[in-house]
C-alpha positions, 0 to 999 in steps of 0.5 A: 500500500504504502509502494503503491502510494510512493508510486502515486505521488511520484507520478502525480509529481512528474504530471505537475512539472510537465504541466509546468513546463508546458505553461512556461512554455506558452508564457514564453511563446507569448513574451518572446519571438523568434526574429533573426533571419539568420536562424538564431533566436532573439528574446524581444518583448511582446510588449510595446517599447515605451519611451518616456517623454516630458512636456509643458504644451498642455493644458490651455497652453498655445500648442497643447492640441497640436502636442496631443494630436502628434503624440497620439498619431505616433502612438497609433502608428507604432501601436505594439510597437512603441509607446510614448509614455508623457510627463506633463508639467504645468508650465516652462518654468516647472518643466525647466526646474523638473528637468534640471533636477533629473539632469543631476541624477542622470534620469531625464526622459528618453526625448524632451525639449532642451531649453533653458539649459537643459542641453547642456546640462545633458550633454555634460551628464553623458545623457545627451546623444550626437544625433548628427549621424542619424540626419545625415543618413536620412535624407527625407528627415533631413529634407524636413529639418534644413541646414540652417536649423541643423546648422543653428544647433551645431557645436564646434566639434561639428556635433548636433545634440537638438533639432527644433520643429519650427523657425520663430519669426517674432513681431508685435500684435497691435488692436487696429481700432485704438491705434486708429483711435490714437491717430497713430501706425506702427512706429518706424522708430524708437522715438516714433514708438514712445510716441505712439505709446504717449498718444494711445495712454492720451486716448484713454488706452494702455499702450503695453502688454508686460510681464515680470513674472516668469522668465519676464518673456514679453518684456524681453522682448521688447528688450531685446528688439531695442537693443538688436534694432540699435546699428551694428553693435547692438544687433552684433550683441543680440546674435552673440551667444552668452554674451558676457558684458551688458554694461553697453550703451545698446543695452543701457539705452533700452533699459531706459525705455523700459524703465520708461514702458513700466513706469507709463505704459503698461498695466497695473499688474504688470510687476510680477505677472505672468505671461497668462496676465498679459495674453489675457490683458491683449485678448480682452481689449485692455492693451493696444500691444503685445509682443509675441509670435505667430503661435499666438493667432489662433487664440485671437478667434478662440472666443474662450479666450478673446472677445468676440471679433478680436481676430479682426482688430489685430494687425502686426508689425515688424520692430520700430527700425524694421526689426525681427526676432528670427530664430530656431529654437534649441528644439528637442534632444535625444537623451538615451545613452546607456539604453536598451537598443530598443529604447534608442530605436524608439526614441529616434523614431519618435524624434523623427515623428516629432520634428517631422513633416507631419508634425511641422504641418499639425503644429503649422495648423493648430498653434500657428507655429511656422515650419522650418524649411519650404518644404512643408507648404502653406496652401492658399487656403490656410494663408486666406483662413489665417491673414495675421500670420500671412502678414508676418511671413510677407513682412519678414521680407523686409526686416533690416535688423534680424536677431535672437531673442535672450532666451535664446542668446543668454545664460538662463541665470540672465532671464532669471536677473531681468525678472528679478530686476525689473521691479527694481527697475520700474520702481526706481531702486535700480538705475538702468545702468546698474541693472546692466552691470548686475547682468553683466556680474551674473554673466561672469559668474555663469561663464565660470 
């Protein structure tokens, strides 16, 4: 009895591991594959690639439809495949602050807008990768991106660390109605402008949409058109790349008529507020200007965030002194060295995809962001449907004076200063003068 139950046991034994095997076996079949042509056999997840990404186009940001929708094709084309999993942050400001705190523990995402420093902080920490190979081998990429936005976003060494999705062409917007109220056109100078602006607060109008909140963005760049429309030396400045020395006549000339534009022209809440302050000071009918680029046209006939009619009683202009900002952004960078291969191929994918001709037109089309070669085509419907920023396009044209704006151009330490002088400024605790030299100490200081 007890030989025959040994027996039993035994077999009951062998019947639960082949059992066992077998399952393992369909659990292998299930999570594995046999792909190499040459007969040997690759392991590769059933599962879809995921890539992680980070970003701030959300919410009611200007370009938060046209993220969602490149982000949702791409994750429909490669369904199974690829999988781009998103991080969003509510703002520029907590994206930078976030990315720059996972750039010290070598943990940023897989694909993610270098701005504000984040590239080189990601290319210091080894995270960064020369995407330069990966544009010279595909030609139809390459199409789509340009040498000169290549070519921007080139080091020294010849080495491409970002690629951007679009060109930047920035001008002002006025309302048409209290310029023609004031009896005045959009300046031909700076003498001209402060004039304009004396005339529309005259009218009962306040003149200028600023903000000193965040990186100060309106602000600077008004700033930034002052000093890059004064001769050669002061455009010289506005395309220099981390300048070092703001204790210059260009740049102490234009503090003054900021000092001024605070002082006068603007809004009460102007000191410390944030961009949403003053879009929403233009959009309402409450300032004549705003500086800011074409991204911002489809809000003017977004009647959740305009007046009624608004669209019709904006016209745009070029800088006093015919002058533009004309840029590429930093752009997106590639932050996967030290992964899988297949997460590198998926992140190189989606990079693709995301500064692509597809997502150039989507961003074109819904955030009014201009792509970067000729290559993505305007058709005649959209230019008819979309008269603003038409004429911004044909007024380029004829800028005298191009430059960048200081995002672009200074350390990020520089924007942080300017937003925490300018209430010093307007204020008079501060002269224009000693705000330059205090830029000037900053930029020493982040050079080291």
């Amino acid at each position: 009895m007890k030989k025959s139950l040994s027996k039993a046991i035994v077999l009951l034994l062998a019947l639960t591991m082949v059992m066992s095997l077998t399952a393992c076996g369909n659990k292998a079949d299930k999570d594995t594959s046999t792909s190499n042509a040459g007969g040997k056999t690759e392991e590769t997840s059933s599962e879809p690639v995921e890539i992680s990404y980070a970003t701030f186009m959300v919410g009611a940001h200007t370009s938060a439809a046209a993220e969602a929708e490149v982000i949702s094709a791409f994750n429909k084309k490669y369904e199974g495949k690829y999988k781009v999993v998103v991080e969003e942050l509510p703002s520029d400001n907590a994206f930078v602050d976030k990315m720059k705190v996972l750039a010290s523990s070598k943990t940023l995402p897989d694909v993610l807008i270098g701005k504000n420093g984040i590239r080189e902080l990601a290319i210091d920490n080894g995270q960064a990768v020369n995407i330069k190979p990966f544009l010279d081998e595909d030609a139809e990429w390459m199409k789509f991106v340009g040498e000169d936005a290549m070519n921007y976003n080139m080091e020294e060494d010849g080495s491409v660390y970002s690629v951007s999705n679009q060109r930047q062409n920035i001008g002002y917007f006025y309302n048409k109605e209290m310029f023609e109220k004031a009896g005045v056109t959009p300046a031909k100078t700076w003498d001209e402008f402060m004039s304009n602006n004396a005339k529309l607060k005259k009218a009962g109008f306040t003149p200028l949409a600023l903000m000193t909140g965040e990186n100060a963005w309106t602000t600077n760049l008004w700033l930034a058109a002052m000093i890059g429309t004064d001769g050669a030396e002061g455009n010289a400045f506005m395309n220099t790349s981390y300048p070092t020395n703001y204790s210059n006549s260009s740049v102490i000339k234009a503090l003054e008529m900021i000092q001024t534009c605070l002082k006068e022209y603007t809004t009460p809440d102007a000191v410390g507020a944030l961009y949403a302050n003053a879009a929403n000071n233009f959009e309402q009918g409450n300032v004549a200007m705003i500086a800011n680029g074409p991204w911002m046209c489809p809000d003017f006939t977004d009647e959740t965030k305009s007046i009624p009619g608004f669209g019709d009683k904006v016209g745009v202009a070029l800088y006093p002194e015919d002058g533009l900002v004309s840029q590429f952004e930093v752009g997106y960078i590639l932050c996967t060295n030290g992964k899988s291969k297949e997460e590198q191929k998926g992140a190189l994918e989606f990079l693709k995809f995301k500064t692509g001709e597809y997502a150039q037109s989507v961003f074109l089309e819904k955030a009014g962001v201009l792509p970067l070669t000729d290559n993505v085509k305007l058709s005649d419907e959209y230019k008819a449907a979309n008269p603003i920023l038409t004429d911004l396009i044909n007024l380029s044209g004829s800028a005298k004076y191009t430059f960048q704006n200081i995002d672009n151009t200074a350390f990020t330490a520089i924007v942080d200063e300017t937003a925490v002088r300018y209430p010093e400024l307007a204020y008079d605790e501060i002269t224009p003068k000693e705000f330059a030299d205090k830029l000037t100490k900053v930029a020493e200081q982040s050079k080291k």
